[in-house]
N, C-alpha and C positions, 0 to 999 in steps of 0.2 A: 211025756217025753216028746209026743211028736207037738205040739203046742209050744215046747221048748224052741226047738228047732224053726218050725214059722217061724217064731218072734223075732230066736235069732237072726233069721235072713232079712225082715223087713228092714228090722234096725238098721242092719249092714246097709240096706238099701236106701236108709233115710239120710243115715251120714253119709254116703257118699256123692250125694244132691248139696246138700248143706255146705261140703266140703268145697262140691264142683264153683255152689251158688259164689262163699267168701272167696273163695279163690279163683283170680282168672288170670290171665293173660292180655294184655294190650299193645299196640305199637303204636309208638311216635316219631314225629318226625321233626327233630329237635337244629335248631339252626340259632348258632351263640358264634358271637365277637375269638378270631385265634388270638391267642397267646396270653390270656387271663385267667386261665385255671379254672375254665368254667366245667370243662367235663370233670375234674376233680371234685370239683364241690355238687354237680349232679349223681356222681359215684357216691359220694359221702352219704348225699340223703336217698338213695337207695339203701343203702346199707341202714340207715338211721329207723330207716321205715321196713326193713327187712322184705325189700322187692326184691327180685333175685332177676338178674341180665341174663336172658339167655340168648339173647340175640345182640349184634351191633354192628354195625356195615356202616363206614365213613365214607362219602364220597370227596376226595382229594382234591380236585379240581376248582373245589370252590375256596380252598385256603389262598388261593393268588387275590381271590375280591375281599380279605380280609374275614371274614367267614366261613365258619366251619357246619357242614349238612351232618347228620347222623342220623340213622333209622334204629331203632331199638325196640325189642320184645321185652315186656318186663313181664313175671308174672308175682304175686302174693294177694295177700288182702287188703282192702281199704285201697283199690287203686282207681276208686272214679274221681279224685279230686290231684291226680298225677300232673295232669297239664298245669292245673294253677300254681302244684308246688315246684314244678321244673322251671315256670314262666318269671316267677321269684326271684330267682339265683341270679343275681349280678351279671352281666353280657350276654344273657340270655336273647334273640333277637327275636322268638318266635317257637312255639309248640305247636305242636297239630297231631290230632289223632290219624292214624294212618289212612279213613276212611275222608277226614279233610285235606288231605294234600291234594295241592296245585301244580299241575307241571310249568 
């Protein structure tokens, strides 16, 4: 019985490494062409790829030079090849991991 119980907590302990490992969180800092439906089609492959947004902060000010800034928290699995498939999408002008941005 108590052998039982160890196990069970290890387990509990292994998967939630495992869980922590596939699963993370990142932020970017994504800067794409206004009025092209580029955040639609970055929303699309989040959802394609089941990242889940839980963060997004548009800085406004730069839609006057024709461009639009965005900072976003994604988090799910499979999210270290995020920049290349955001960088992809049509009027895309630029990704950056939150730890690469430039002032």
């Amino acid at each position: 019985m108590v052998l039982h119980f160890v196990s069970a907590l290890a387990f509990s302990a292994v998967e939630r490494q495992l869980a922590a490992r596939l699963r993370r969180s990142i932020r970017l800092h994504n800067i794409y062409e206004n009025g092209r439906g580029v955040l639609r089609a970055v929303l699309r492959l989040c959802g394609q790829r089941n990242w889940q947004l839980t963060e997004l902060d548009a800085d406004a000010h730069d839609i006057d030079d024709g461009e639009v800034r965005v900072k976003m928290t994604l988090s799910g699995s499979q999210m270290q090849n995020a920049t290349e498939v955001f960088a992809a999408v049509d009027g895309v002008i630029a990704v950056l991991r939150a730890e690469d941005e430039v002032d």
